[in-house]
C-alpha positions as a LaTeX table, in Angstrom:
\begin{tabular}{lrrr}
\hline
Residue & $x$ (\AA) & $y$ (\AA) & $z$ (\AA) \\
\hline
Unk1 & 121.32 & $-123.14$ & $-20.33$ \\
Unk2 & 123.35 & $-120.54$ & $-22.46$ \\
Unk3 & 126.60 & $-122.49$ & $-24.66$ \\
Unk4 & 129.43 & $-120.73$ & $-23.25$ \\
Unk5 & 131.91 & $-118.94$ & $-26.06$ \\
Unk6 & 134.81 & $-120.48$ & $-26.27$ \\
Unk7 & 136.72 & $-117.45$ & $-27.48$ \\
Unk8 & 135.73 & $-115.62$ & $-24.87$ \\
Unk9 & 136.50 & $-117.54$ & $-22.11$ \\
Unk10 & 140.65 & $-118.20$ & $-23.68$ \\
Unk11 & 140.19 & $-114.03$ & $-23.41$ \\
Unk12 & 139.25 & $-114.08$ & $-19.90$ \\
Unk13 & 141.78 & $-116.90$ & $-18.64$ \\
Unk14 & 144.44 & $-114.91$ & $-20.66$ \\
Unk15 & 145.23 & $-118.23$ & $-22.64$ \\
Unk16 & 146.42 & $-117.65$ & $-26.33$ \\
Unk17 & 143.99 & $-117.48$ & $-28.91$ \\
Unk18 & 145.31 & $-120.46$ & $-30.91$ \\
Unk19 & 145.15 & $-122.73$ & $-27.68$ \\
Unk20 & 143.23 & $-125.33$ & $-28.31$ \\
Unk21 & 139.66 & $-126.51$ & $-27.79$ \\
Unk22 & 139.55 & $-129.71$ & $-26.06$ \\
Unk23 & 135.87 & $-130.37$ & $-25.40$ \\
Unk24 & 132.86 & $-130.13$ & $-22.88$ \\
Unk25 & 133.88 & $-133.01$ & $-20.02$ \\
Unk26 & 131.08 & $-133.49$ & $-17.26$ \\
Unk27 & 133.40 & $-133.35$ & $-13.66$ \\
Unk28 & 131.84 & $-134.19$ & $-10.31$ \\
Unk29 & 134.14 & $-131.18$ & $-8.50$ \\
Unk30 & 133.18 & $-132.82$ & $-5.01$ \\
Unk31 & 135.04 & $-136.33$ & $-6.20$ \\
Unk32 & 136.85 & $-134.91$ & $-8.77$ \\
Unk33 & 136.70 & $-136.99$ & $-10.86$ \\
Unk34 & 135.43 & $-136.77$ & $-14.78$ \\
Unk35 & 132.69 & $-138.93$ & $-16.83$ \\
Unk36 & 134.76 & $-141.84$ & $-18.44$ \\
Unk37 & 132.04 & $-143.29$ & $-20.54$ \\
Unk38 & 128.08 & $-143.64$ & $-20.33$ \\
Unk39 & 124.91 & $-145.20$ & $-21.66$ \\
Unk40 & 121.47 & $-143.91$ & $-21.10$ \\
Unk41 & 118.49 & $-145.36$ & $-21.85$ \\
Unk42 & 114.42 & $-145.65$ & $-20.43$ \\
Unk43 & 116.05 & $-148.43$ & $-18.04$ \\
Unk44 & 119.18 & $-147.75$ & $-16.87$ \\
Unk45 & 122.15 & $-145.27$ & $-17.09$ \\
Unk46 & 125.55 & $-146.58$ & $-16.82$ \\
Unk47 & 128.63 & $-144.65$ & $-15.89$ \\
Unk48 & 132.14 & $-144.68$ & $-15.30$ \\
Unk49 & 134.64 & $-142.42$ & $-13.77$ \\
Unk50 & 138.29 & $-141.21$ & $-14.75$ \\
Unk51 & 140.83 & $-139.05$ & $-12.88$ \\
Unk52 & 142.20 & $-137.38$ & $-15.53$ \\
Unk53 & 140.28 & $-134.77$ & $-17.75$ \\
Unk54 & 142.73 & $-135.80$ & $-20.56$ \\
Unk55 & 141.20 & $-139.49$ & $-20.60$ \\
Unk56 & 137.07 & $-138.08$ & $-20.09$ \\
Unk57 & 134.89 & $-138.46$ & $-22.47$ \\
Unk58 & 134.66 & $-135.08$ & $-24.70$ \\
Unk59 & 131.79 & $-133.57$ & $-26.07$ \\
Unk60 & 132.34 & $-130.80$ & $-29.16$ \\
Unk61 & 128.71 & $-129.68$ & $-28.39$ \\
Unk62 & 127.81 & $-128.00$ & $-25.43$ \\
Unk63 & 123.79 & $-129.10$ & $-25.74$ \\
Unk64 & 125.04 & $-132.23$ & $-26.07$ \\
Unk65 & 127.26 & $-132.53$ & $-22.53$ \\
Unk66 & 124.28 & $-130.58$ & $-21.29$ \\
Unk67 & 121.19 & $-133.81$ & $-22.36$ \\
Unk68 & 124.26 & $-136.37$ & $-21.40$ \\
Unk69 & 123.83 & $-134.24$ & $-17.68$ \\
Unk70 & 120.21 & $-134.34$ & $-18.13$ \\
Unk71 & 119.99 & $-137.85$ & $-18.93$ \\
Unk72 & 122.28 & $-139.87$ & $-16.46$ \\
Unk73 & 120.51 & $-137.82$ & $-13.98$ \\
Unk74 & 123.41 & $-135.72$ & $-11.98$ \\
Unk75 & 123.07 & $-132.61$ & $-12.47$ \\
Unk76 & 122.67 & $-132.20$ & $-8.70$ \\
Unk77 & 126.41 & $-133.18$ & $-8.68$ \\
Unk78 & 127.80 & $-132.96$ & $-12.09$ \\
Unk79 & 128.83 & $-129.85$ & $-14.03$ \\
Unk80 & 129.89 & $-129.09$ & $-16.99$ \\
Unk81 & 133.56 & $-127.48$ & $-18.03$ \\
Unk82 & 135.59 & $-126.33$ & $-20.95$ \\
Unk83 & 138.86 & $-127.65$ & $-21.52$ \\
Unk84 & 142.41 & $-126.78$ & $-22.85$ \\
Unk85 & 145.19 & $-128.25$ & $-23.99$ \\
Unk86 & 148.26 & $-126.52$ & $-22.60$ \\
Unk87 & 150.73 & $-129.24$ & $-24.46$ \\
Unk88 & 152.02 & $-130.29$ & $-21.06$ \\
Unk89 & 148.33 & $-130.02$ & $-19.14$ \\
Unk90 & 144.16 & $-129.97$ & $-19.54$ \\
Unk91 & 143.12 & $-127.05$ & $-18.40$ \\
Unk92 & 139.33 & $-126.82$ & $-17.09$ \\
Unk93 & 137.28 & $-123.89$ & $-16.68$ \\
Unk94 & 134.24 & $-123.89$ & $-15.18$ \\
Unk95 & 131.39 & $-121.54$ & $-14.87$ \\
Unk96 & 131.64 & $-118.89$ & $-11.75$ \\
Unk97 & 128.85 & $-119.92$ & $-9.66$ \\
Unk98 & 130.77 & $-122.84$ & $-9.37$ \\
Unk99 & 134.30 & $-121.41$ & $-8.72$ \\
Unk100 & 134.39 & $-122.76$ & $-4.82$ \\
Unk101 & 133.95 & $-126.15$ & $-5.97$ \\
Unk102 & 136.14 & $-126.18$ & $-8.24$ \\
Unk103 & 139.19 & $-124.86$ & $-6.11$ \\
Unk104 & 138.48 & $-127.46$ & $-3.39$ \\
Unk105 & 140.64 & $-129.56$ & $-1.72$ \\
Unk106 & 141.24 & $-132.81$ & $-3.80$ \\
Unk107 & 142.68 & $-136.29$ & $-2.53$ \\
Unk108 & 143.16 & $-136.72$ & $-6.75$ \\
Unk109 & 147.19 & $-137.13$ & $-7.89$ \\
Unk110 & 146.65 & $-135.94$ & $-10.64$ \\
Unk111 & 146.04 & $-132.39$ & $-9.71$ \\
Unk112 & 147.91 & $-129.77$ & $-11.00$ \\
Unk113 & 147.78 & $-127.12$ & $-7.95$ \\
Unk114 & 149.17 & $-124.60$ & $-10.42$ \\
Unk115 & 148.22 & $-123.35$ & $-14.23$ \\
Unk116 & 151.77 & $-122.31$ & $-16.09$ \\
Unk117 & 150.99 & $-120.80$ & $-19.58$ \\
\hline
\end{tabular}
């Protein structure tokens, strides 16, 4: 899987270019809902959820979100997105073959139904 560049996707959301890099999160777009915290190992993978991509766990690296994926076994569910700090918001982009997931209906509060930049 190709790292996705960073600079290039704050061109094509139209962000500035000194917003800032928050991190590779793993979301679940169908529970929306983002990975908390994990462990993997030969016999077991442990998980936990948050609602908020401002409290998931970040990875720097994308090959790194993408063995974490690999590892806890969800990549049938899981995908992985950029984020942004806006100041007042996380911002998430994910990739386009995933764009109807990612606009879907969500039960989560925390939800912002509109990006203000």
């Amino acid at each position: 899987m190709k790292e996705p560049n960073i600079e290039q996707m704050k061109l094509d959301m139209g962000l500035p270019k000194n917003t800032f890099f928050h991190g590779f999160l793993i979301h679940n777009p169908e529970q929306d809902d983002f990975l908390l915290s994990y462990k993997s190992n030969r016999s077991t993978n442990l998980k936990a959820y948050c609602q908020t991509p401002d409290m998931a766990f970040r990875f720097m690296k994308f090959k790194k979100a993408y063995k974490a994926l690999q590892d806890l076994e969800i990549e049938d569910r899981a995908i992985i997105v950029a984020a942004f700090d806006l100041n007042n918001q996380i911002l998430i982009v994910g990739p386009d073959a995933f764009k109807e997931r990612l606009l879907a209906e969500s039960n989560n509060p925390f939800r912002a139904n509109a990006v203000s930049h």
